[in-house]
KOLNUTI-985663 format. One record per residue (C-alpha): x, y, z; residue in one letter. Coordinates in steps of 0.25 Angstrom, whole numbers, plus 5000, padded with zeros to 4 digits. Example, Ala and Ser with C-alpha at 12.3 -4.5 7.8 and 13.67 -1.06 7.14 Angstrom:
<vexfis>
<vexfi><x>5049</x><y>4982</y><z>5031</z><r>a</r></vexfi>
<vexfi><x>5055</x><y>4996</y><z>5029</z><r>s</r></vexfi>
</vexfis>
This chain:
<vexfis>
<vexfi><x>5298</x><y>6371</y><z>5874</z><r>x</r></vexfi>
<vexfi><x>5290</x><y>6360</y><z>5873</z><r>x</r></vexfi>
<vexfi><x>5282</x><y>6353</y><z>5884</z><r>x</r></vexfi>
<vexfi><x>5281</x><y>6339</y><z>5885</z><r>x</r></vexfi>
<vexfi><x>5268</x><y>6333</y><z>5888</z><r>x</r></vexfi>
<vexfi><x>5264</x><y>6319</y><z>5893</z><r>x</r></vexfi>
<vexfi><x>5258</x><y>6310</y><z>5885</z><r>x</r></vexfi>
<vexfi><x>5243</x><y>6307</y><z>5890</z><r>x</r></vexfi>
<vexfi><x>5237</x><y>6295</y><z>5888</z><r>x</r></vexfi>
<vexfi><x>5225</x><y>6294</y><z>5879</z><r>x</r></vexfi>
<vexfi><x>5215</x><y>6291</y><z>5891</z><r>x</r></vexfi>
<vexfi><x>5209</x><y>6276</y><z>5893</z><r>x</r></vexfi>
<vexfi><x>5193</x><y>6275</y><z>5892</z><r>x</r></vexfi>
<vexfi><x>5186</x><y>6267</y><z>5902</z><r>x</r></vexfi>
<vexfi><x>5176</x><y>6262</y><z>5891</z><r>x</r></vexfi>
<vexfi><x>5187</x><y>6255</y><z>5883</z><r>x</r></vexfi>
<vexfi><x>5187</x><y>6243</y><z>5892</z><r>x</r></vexfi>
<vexfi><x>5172</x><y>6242</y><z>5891</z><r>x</r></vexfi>
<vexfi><x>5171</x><y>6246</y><z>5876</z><r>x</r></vexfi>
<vexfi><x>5179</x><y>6232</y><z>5876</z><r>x</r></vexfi>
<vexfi><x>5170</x><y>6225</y><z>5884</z><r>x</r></vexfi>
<vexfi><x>5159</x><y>6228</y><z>5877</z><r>x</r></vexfi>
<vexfi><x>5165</x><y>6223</y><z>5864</z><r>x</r></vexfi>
<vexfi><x>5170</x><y>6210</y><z>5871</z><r>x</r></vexfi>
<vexfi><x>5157</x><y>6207</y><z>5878</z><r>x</r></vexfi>
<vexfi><x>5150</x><y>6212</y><z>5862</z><r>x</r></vexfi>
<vexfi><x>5159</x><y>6199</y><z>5855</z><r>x</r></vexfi>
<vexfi><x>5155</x><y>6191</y><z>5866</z><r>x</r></vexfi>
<vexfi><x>5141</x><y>6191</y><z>5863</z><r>x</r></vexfi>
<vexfi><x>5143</x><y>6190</y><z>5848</z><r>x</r></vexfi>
<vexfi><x>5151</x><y>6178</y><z>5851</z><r>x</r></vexfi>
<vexfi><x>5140</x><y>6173</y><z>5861</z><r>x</r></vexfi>
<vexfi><x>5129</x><y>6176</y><z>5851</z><r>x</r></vexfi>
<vexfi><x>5136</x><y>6168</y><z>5841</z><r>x</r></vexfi>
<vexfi><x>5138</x><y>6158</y><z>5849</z><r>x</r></vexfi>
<vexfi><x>5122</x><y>6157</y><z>5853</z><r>x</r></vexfi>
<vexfi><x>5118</x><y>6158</y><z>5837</z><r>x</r></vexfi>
<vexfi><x>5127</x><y>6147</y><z>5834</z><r>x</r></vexfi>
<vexfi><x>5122</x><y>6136</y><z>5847</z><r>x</r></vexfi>
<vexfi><x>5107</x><y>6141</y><z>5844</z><r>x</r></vexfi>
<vexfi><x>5110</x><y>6139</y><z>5829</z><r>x</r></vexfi>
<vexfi><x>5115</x><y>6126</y><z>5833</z><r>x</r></vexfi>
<vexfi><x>5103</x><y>6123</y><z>5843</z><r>x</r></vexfi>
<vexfi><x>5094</x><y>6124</y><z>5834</z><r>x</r></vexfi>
<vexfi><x>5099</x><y>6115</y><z>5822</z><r>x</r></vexfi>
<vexfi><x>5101</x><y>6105</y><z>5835</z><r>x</r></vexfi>
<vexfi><x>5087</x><y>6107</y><z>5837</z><r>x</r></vexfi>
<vexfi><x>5084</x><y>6106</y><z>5823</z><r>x</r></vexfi>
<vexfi><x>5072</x><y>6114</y><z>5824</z><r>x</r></vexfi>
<vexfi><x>5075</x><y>6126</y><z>5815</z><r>x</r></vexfi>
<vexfi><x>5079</x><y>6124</y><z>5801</z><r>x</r></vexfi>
<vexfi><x>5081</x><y>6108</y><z>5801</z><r>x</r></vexfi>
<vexfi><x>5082</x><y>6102</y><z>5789</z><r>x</r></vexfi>
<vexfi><x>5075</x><y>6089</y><z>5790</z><r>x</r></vexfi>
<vexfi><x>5075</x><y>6078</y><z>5779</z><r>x</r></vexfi>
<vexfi><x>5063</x><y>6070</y><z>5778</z><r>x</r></vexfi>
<vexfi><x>5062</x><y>6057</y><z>5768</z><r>x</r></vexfi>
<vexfi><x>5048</x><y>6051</y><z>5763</z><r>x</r></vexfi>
<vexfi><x>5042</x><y>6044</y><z>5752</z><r>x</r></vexfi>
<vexfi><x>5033</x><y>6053</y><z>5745</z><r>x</r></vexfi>
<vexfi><x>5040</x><y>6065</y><z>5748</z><r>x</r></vexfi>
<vexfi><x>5031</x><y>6072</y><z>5738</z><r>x</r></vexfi>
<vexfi><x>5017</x><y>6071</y><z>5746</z><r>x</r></vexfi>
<vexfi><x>5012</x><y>6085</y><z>5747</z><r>x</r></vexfi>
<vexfi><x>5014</x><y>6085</y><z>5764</z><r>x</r></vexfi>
<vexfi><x>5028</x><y>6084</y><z>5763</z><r>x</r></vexfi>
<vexfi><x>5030</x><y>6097</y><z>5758</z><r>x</r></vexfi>
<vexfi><x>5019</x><y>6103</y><z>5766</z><r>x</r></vexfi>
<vexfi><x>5027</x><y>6095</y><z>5780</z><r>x</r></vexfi>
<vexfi><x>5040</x><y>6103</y><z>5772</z><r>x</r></vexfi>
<vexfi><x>5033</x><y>6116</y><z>5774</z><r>x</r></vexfi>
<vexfi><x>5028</x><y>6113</y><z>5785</z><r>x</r></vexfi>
<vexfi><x>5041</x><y>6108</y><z>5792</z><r>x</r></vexfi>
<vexfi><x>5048</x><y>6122</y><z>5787</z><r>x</r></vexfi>
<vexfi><x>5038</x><y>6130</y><z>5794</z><r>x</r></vexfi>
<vexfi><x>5045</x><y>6125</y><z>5807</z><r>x</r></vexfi>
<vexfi><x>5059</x><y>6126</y><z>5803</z><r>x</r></vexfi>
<vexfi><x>5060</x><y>6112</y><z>5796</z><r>x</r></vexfi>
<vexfi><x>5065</x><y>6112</y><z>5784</z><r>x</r></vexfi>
<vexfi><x>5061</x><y>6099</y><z>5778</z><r>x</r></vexfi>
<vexfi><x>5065</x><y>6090</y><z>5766</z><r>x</r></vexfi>
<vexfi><x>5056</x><y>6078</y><z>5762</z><r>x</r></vexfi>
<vexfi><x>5063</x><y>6069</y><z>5753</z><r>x</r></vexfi>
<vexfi><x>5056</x><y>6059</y><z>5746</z><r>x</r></vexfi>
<vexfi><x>5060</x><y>6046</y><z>5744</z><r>x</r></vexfi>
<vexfi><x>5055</x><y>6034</y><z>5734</z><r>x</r></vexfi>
<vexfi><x>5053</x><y>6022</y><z>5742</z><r>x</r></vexfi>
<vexfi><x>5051</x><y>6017</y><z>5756</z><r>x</r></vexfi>
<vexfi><x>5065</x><y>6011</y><z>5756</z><r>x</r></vexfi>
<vexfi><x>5073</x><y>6026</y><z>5757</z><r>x</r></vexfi>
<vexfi><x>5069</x><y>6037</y><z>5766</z><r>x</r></vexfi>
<vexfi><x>5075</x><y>6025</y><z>5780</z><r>x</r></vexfi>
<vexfi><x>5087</x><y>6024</y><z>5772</z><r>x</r></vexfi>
<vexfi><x>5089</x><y>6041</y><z>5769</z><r>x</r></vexfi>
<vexfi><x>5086</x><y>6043</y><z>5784</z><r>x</r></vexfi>
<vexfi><x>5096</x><y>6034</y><z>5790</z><r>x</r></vexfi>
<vexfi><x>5105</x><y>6040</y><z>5783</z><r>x</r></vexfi>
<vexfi><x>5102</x><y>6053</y><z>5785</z><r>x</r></vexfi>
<vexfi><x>5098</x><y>6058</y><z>5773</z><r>x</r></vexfi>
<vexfi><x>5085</x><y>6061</y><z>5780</z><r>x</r></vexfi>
<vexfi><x>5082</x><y>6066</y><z>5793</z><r>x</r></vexfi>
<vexfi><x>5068</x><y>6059</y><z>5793</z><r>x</r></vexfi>
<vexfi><x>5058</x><y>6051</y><z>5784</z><r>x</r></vexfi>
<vexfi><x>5044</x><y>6047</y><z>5784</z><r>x</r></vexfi>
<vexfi><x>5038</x><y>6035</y><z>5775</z><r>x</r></vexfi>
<vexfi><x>5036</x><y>6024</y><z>5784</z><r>x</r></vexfi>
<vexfi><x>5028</x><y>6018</y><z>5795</z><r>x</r></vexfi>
<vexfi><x>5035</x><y>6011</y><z>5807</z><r>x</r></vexfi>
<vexfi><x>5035</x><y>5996</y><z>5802</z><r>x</r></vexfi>
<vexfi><x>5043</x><y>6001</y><z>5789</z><r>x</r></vexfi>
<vexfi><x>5053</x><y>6009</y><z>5799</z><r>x</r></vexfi>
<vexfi><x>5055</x><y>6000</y><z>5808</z><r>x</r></vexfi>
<vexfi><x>5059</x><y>5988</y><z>5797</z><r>x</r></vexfi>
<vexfi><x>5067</x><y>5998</y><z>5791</z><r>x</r></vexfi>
<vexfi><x>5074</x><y>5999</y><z>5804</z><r>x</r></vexfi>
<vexfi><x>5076</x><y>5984</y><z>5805</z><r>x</r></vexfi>
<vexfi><x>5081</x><y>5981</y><z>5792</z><r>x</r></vexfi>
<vexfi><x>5091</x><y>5992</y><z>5792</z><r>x</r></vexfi>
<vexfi><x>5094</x><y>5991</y><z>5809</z><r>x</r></vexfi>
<vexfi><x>5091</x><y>6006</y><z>5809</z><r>x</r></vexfi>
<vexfi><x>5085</x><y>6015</y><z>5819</z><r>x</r></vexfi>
<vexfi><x>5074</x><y>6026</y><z>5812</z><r>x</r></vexfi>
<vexfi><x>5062</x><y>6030</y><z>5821</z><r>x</r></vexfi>
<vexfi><x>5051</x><y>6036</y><z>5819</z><r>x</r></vexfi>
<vexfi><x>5047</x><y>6050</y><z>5822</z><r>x</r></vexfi>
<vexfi><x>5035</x><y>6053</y><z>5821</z><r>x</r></vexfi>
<vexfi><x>5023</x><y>6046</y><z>5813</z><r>x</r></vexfi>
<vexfi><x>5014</x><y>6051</y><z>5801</z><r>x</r></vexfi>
<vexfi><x>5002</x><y>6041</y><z>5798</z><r>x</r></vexfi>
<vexfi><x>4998</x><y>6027</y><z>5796</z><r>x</r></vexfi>
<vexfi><x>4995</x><y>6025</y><z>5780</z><r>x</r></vexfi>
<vexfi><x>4986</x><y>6013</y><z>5777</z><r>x</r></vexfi>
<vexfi><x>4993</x><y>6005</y><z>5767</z><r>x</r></vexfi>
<vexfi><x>4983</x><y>6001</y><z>5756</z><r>x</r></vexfi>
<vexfi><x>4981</x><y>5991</y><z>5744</z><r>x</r></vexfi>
<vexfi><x>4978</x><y>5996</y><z>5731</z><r>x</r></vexfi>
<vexfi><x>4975</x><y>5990</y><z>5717</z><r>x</r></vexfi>
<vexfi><x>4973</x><y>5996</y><z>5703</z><r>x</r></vexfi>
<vexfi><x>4965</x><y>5983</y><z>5699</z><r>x</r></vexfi>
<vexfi><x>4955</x><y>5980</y><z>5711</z><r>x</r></vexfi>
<vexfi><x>4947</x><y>5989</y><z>5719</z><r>x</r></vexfi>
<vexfi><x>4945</x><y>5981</y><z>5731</z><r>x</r></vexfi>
<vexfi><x>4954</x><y>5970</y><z>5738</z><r>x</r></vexfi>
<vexfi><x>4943</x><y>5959</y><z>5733</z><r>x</r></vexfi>
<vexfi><x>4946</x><y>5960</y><z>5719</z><r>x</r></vexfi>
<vexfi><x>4959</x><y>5956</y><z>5722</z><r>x</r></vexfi>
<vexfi><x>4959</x><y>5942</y><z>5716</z><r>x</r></vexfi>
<vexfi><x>4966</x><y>5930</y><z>5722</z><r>x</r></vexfi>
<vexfi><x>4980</x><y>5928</y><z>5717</z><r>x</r></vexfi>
<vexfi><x>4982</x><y>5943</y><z>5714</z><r>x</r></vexfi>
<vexfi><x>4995</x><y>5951</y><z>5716</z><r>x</r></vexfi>
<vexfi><x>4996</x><y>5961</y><z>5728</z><r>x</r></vexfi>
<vexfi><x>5009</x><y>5969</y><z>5730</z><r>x</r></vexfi>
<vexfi><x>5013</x><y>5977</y><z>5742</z><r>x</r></vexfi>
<vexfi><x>5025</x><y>5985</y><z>5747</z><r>x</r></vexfi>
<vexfi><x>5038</x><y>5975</y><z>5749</z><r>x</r></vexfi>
<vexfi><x>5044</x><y>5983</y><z>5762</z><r>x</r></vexfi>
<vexfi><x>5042</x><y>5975</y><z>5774</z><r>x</r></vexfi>
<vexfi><x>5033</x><y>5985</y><z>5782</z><r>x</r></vexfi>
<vexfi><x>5022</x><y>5987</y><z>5772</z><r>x</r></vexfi>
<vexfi><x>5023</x><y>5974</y><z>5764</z><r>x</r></vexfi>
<vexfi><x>5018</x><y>5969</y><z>5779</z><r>x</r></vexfi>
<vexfi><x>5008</x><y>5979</y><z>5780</z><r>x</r></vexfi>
<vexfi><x>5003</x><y>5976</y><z>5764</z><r>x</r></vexfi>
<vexfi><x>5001</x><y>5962</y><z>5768</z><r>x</r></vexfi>
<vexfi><x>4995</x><y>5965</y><z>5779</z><r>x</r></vexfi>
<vexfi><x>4982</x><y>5975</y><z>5772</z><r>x</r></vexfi>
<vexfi><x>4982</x><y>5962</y><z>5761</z><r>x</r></vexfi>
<vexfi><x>4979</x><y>5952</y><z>5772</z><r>x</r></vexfi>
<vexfi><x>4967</x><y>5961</y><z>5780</z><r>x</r></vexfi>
<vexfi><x>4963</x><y>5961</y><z>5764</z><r>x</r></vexfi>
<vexfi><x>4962</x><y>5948</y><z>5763</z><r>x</r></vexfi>
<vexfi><x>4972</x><y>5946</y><z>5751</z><r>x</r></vexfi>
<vexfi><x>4983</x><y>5938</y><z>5760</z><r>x</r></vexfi>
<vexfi><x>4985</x><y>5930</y><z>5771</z><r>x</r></vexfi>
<vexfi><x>4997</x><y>5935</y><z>5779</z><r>x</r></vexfi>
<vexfi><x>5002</x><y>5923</y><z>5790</z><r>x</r></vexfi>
<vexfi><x>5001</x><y>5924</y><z>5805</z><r>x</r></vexfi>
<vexfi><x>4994</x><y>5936</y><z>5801</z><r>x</r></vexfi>
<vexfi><x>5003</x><y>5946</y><z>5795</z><r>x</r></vexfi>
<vexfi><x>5012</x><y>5958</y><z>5803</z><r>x</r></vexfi>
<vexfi><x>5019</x><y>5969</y><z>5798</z><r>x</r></vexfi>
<vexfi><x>5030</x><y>5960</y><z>5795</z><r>x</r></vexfi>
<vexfi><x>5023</x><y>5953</y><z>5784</z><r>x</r></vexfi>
<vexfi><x>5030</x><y>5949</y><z>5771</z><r>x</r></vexfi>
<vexfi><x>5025</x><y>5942</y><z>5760</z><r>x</r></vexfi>
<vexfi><x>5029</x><y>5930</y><z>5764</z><r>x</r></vexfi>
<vexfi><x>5019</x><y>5929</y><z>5776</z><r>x</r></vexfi>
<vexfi><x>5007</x><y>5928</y><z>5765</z><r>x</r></vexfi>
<vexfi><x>4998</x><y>5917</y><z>5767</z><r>x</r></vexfi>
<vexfi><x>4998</x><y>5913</y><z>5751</z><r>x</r></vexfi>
<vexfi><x>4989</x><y>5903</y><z>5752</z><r>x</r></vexfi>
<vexfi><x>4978</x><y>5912</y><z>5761</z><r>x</r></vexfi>
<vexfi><x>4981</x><y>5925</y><z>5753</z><r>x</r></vexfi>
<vexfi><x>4974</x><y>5930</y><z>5740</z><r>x</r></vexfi>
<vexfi><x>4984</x><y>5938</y><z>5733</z><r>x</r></vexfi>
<vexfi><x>4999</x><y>5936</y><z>5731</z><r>x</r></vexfi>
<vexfi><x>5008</x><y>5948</y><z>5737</z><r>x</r></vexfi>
<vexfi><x>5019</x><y>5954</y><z>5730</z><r>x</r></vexfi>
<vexfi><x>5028</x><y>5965</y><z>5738</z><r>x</r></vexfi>
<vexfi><x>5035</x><y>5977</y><z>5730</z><r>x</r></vexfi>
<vexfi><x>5040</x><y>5990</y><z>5733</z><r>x</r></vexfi>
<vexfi><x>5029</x><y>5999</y><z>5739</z><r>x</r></vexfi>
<vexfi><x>5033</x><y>6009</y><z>5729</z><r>x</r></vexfi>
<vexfi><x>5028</x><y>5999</y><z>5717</z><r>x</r></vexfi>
<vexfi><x>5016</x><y>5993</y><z>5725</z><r>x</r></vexfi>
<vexfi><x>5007</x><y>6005</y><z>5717</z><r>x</r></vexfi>
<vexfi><x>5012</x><y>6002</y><z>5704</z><r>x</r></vexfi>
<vexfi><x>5011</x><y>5988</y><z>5704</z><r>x</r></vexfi>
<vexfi><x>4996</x><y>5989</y><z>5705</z><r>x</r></vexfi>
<vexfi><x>4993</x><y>5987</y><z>5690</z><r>x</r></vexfi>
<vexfi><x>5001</x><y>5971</y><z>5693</z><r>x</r></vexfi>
<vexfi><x>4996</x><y>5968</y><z>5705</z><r>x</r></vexfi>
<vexfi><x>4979</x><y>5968</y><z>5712</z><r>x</r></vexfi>
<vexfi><x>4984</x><y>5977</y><z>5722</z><r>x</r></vexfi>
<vexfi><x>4996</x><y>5983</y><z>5731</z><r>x</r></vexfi>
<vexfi><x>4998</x><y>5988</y><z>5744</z><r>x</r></vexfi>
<vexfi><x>5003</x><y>6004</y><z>5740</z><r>x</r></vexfi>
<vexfi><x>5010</x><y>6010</y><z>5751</z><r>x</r></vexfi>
<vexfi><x>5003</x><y>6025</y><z>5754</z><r>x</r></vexfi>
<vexfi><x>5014</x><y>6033</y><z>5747</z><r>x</r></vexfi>
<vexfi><x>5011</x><y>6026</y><z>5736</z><r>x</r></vexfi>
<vexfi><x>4999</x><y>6027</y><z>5734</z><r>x</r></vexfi>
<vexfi><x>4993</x><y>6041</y><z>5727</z><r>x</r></vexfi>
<vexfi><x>5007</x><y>6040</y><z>5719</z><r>x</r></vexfi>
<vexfi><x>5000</x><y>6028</y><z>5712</z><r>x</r></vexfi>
<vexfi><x>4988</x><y>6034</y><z>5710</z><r>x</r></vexfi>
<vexfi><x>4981</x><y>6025</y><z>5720</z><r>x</r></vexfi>
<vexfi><x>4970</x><y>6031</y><z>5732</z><r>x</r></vexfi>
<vexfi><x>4972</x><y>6028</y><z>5744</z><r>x</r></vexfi>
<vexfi><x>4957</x><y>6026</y><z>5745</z><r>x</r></vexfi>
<vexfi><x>4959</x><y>6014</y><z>5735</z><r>x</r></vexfi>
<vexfi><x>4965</x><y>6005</y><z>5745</z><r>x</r></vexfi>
<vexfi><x>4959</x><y>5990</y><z>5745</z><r>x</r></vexfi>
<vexfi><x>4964</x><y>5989</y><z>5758</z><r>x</r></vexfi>
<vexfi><x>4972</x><y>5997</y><z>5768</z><r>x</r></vexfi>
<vexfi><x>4978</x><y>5994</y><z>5783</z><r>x</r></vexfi>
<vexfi><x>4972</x><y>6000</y><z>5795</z><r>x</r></vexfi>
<vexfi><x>4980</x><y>6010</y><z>5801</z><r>x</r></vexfi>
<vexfi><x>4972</x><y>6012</y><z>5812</z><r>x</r></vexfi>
<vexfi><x>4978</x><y>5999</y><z>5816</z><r>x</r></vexfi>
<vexfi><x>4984</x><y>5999</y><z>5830</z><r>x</r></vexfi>
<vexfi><x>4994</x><y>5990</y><z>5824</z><r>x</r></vexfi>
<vexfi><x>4995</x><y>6002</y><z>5814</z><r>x</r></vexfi>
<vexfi><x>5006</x><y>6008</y><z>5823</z><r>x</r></vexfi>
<vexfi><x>5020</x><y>6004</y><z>5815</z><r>x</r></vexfi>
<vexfi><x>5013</x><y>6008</y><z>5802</z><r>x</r></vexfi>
<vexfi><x>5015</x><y>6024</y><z>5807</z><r>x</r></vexfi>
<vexfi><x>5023</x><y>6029</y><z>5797</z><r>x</r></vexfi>
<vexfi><x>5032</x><y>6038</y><z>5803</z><r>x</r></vexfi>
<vexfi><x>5043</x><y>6050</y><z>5803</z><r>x</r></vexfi>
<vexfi><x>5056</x><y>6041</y><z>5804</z><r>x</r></vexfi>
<vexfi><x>5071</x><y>6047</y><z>5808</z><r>x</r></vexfi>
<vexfi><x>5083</x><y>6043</y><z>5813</z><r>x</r></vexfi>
<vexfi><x>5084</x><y>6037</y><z>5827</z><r>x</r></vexfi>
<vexfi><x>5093</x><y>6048</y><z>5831</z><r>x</r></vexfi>
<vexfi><x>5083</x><y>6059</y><z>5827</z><r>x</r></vexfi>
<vexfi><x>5072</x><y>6055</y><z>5833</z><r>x</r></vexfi>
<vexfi><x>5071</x><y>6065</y><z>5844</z><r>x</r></vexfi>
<vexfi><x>5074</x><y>6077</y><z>5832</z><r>x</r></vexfi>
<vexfi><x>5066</x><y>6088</y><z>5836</z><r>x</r></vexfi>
<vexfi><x>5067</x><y>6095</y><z>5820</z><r>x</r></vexfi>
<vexfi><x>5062</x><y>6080</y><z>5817</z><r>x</r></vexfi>
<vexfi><x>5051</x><y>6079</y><z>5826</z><r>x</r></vexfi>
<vexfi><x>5047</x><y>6093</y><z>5822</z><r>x</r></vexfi>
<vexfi><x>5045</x><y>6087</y><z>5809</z><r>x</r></vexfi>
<vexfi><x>5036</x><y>6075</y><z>5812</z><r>x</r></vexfi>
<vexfi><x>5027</x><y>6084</y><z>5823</z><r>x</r></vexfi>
<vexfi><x>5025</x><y>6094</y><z>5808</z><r>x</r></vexfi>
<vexfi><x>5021</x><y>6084</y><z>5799</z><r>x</r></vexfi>
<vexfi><x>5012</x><y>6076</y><z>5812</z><r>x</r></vexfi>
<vexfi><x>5005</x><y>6091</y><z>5814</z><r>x</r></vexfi>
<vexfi><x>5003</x><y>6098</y><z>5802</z><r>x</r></vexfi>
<vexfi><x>4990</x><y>6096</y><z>5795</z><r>x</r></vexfi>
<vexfi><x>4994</x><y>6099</y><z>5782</z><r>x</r></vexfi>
<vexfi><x>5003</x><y>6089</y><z>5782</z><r>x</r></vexfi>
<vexfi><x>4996</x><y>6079</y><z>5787</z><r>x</r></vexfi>
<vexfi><x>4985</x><y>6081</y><z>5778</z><r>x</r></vexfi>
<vexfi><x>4995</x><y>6079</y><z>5764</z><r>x</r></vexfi>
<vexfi><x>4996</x><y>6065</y><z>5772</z><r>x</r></vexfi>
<vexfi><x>4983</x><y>6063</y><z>5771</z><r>x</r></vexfi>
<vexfi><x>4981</x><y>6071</y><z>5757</z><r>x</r></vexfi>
<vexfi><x>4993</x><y>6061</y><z>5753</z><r>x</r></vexfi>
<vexfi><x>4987</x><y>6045</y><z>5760</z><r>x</r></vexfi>
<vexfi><x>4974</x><y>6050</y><z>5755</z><r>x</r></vexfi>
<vexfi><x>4970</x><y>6050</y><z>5768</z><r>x</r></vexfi>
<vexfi><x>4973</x><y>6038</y><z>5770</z><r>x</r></vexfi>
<vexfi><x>4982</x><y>6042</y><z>5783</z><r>x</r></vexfi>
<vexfi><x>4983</x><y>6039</y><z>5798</z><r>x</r></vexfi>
<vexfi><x>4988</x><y>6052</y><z>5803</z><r>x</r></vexfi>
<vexfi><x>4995</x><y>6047</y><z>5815</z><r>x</r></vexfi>
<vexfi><x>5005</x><y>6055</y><z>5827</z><r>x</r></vexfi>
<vexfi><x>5012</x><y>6043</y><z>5834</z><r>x</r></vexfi>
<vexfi><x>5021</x><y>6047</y><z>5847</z><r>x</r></vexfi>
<vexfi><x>5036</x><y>6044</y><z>5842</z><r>x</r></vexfi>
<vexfi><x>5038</x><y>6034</y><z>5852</z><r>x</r></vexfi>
<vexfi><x>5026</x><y>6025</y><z>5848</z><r>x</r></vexfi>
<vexfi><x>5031</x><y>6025</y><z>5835</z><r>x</r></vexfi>
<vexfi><x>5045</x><y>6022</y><z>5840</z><r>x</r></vexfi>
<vexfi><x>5040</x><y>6010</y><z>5847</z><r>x</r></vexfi>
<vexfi><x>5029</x><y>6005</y><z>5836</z><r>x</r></vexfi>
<vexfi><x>5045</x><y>6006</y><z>5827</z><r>x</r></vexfi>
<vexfi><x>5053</x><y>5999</y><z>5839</z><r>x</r></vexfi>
<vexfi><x>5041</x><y>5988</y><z>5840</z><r>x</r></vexfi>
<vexfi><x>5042</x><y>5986</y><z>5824</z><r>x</r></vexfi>
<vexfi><x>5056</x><y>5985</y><z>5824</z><r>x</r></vexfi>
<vexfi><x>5057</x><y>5974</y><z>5832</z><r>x</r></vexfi>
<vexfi><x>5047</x><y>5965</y><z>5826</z><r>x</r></vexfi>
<vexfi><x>5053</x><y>5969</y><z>5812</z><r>x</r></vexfi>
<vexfi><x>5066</x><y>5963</y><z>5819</z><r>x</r></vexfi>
<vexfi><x>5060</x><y>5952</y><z>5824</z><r>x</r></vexfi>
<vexfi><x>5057</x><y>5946</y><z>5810</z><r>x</r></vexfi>
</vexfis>
């Protein structure tokens, strides 16, 4: 005869419910982790202090600082690209419309009538140095040699057309009227009280048209490109100048990026590296005012030439 059994039920474990816990609380903290990685990841492109990729425009992009500034900049996670550009007229243009993310080629003069003209807002970011700006001929060795009725040439942009006049005059070749200002043009010669006659090119021509005229004012970065010295200079402006102040030249940027902490990082680099700042030297022939300006001293030297740029 068979026996019938009853069925027992396999026995419930006590660690099941916490077997389950445990994994629950496990996929949790993956999910938390996740979810940390991706806002730290996110933090820190925001701070833009790891990895950046910063663009930065200039004319004479092959000076040997750059790259050493490159090297430099990478070392503290600023991964740097310096494009170079062939005239004065291009690297505003390319940051304002955001093909770059910061350019440096000018003093404040130039940037603030580029502002005017174009009712746009760049500022600057930090300065670099004061470059005297010097008159140089293949056919004379002293201004004195320059005969009356001679040709002298000298950059057509507003900014350093007015300071070209300006080194001619305290050389005794023209007469400005009421004195001359930075907002001299040609058409404020004195004729009849100056020497020589003035023509104005593009600065990128200045050193080529040496063979045609007595002299030119050459801008700095044209200088050793047209196998000039710096050292030959008949005359140069003072850049010890108090007035000197809104011929910085300057690390310019958007308005809206003015506070960029990967941007600033950049400036501060090229300001406090030796290396870099002697290629400036190596490269002006050492002809350069190294100068640190606090951002809102050039901020208002720029708001005060803006003005009187618009006043004209």
């Amino acid at each position: 005869m068979s026996e019938n059994h009853p069925q027992i039920a396999p026995p419930t474990s006590r660690r099941t419910p916490l077997l389950i816990g445990i994994a629950v609380l496990a996929v949790l903290a993956v999910v938390a982790g996740l979810l940390l990685t991706r806002d730290g990841d996110e933090a820190g492109a925001a701070g833009g202090e790891e990895n950046a990729k910063v663009v930065l425009g200039t004319v004479g992009a092959s000076d040997p600082y750059w790259q050493v500034l490159v090297d430099e900049a990478e070392k503290e996670g600023i991964d740097l690209e310096v494009k170079d550009f062939a005239d004065y007229t291009q690297p505003n243009p390319a940051l304002s419309e955001g093909e770059l993310d910061i350019n440096q080629f000018q003093h404040i003069v130039y940037l603030a009538e580029y502002n005017v003209a174009n009712d746009d807002d760049l500022v600057p970011l930090g300065s670099t140095a004061i470059y005297p700006l010097g008159l140089y001929s293949s056919k004379v060795g002293s201004v004195d040699e320059i005969e009356d009725g001679d040709t002298v040439v000298v950059p057509d942009d507003d900014s350093n057309q007015a300071r070209g006049l300006l080194i001619l005059q305290s050389a005794g070749l023209i007469t400005l009227k009421d004195g001359g200002s930075i907002y001299s043009t040609l058409a404020d010669i004195d004729e009849s009280a100056s020497r020589v006659k003035v023509k104005a090119i593009k600065a990128d021509l200045t050193p080529t048209s040496l063979p045609d005229v007595a002299a030119a004012i050459v801008n700095n970065d044209f200088v050793e490109k047209a196998g000039l010295e710096f050292e030959d200079a008949l005359a140069t402006d003072d850049p010890e100048d108090p007035n000197a102040l809104p011929y910085v030249n300057v690390f310019a940027v958007k308005a809206e990026d003015r506070d960029d902490p990967t941007l600033q990082k950049l400036v501060k680099i090229y300001q406090d590296t030796q290396s870099v700042l002697d290629g400036v030297q190596d490269v002006s022939g050492g002809t350069a005012q190294l100068v640190k300006i606090p951002q809102d001293d050039l901020q208002a030297s720029l708001d005060d030439v803006e003005a009187d740029t618009a006043a004209q």
